[in-house]
N, C-alpha and C positions, 0 to 999 in steps of 0.2 A: 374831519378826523386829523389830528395832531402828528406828531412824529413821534411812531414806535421806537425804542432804545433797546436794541442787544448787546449785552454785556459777554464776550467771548475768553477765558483768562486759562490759564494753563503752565505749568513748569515750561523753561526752556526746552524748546524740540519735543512739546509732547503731542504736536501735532495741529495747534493752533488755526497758522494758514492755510494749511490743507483742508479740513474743515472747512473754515469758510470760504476758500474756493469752491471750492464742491456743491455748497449751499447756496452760493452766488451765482454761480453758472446755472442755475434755474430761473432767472429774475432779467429783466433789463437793467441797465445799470443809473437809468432815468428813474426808477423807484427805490433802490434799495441801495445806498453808500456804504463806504467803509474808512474809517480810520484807526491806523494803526498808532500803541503807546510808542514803537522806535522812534515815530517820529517827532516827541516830546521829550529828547532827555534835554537835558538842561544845554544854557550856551555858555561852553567851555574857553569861551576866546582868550580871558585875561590869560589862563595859565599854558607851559609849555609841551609840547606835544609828549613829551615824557612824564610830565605830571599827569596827562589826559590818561596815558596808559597806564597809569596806575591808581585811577578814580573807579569806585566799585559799581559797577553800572547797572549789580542786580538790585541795590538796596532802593527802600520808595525816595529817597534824598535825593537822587539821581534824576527823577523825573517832574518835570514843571506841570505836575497835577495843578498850578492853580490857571496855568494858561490853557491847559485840556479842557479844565471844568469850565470855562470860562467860554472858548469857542464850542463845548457842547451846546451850550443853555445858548449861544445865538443860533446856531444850525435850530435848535428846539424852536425857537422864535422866528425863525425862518429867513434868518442873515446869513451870507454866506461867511466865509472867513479865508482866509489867507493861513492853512497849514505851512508850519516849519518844516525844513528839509535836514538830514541828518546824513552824514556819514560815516562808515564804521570803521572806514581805513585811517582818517585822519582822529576820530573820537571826539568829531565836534559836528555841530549845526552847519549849513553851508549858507552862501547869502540870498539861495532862493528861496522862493515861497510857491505854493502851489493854493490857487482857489478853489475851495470845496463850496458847491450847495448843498442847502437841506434836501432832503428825499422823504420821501415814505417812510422809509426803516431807512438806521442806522448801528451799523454794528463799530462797534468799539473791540477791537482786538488787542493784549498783549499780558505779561506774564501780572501784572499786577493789579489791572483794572478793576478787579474787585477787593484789592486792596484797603483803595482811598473812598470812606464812607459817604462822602461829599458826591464822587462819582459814582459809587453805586446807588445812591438816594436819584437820580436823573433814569436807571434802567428799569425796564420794563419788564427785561428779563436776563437772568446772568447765569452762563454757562462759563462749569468748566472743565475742561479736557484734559483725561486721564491716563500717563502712560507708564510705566513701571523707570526706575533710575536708570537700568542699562538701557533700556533703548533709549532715553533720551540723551544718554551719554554718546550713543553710537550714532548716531542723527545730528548731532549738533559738531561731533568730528568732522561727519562729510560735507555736511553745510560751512563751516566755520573756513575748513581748508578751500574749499571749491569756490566759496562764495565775499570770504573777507581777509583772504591772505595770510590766514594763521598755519600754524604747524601742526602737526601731533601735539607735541611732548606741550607747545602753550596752552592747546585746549585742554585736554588732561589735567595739566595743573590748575590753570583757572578753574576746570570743572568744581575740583576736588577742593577749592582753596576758599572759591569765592561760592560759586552758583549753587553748590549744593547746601552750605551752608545760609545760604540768603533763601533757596527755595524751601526748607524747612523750618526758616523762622516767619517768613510772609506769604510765601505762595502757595504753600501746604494749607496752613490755616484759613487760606481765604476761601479755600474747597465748601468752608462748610456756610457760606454766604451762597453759594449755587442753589438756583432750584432745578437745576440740571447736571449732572454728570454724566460725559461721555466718555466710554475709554476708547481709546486711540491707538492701542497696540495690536488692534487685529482690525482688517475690513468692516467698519460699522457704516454701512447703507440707511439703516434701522434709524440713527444719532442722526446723521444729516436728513434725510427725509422730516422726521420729529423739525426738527428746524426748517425745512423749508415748507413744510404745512402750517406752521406757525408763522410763519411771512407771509403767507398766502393768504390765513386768513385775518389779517391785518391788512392787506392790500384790495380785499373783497370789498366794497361798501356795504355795511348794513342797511339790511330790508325792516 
């Protein structure tokens, strides 16, 4: 049996990594990987850390889909690869790498992944996760402060300036490439179970 591909994509803070944490902690982590899109934005070195801060990092421009697609289809193949490392305080790549093997399943996590038809043409199946604009507003404040050194009043305005206008031209639309929607603004057991039954029965051997 080959390697299953889940496709995972959703607006920023709609609940993404929660999900498949949830979904994961059902599995040993010797069957079922994950790779995140953060960890593919482009490598920013040539330009200034001021230029960094003002590069749009919702848009598909931003992410090196041809080096995702490219260490997907070896994981497929059963090559391991050397993932890029990213940082969000400096807005650039760092010079490590981290080695991922293939597994059983492989989930593909981030706001675009269903985006790029090249990447969606490798899943097996492509979920996306659904949460109204204030809470992803309110999610992405506490995360953003807590977790990458931002303020209010920068989240706010990026929200409003960049993210919501990038997740209505590309991440809204790619809802309709899902053959799953989960929403994510209340308790759904229901969502994550549906996904972990579906890993399960891709990791059963057929009789």
């Amino acid at each position: 049996m080959g390697m299953t591909i889940i496709g995972v994509a959703g607006g920023t803070a709609s609940g993404k990594t929660t999900l498949v944490n949830e979904v994961l902690s059902g599995f040993d982590t010797e069957s079922v990987g994950l790779i995140a899109q953060d960890a593919y934005y482009k490598d920013n070195s040539h330009l200034s850390f001021d230029q960094r801060c003002d590069l749009n990092y919702d848009h598909p421009k931003a992410i090196d889909f041809d080096l995702m697609i490219h260490q997907v289809k070896d994981l497929k193949q059963g090559r391991s690869i050397d993932r890029p490392c990213y940082d969000f305080k400096t807005h650039n790549r760092t010079h490590q790498t981290i080695e991922v093997g293939p597994k059983k399943i492989l989930i593909i996590e981030g706001i675009l992944v269903l985006h790029d038809p090249k990447l969606r043409a490798l899943m097996d199946l492509k979920v996306y996760v659904d949460a109204p604009e204030d809470i992803r507003l309110k999610r992405r404040m506490q995360r953003d402060i807590a977790q990458r050194g931002r303020d209010a009043a920068e989240v706010t305005a990026r929200f409003n300036e960049t993210l919501k206008p990038m997740h209505d031209a590309f991440i809204e639309p790619s809802k309709a490439e899902a053959d799953l929607v989960i929403p994510s603004h209340r308790e759904n057991r229901k969502g994550v179970q549906v996904l972990q039954n579906y890993i399960q029965s891709h990791l059963t051997p057929q009789s």
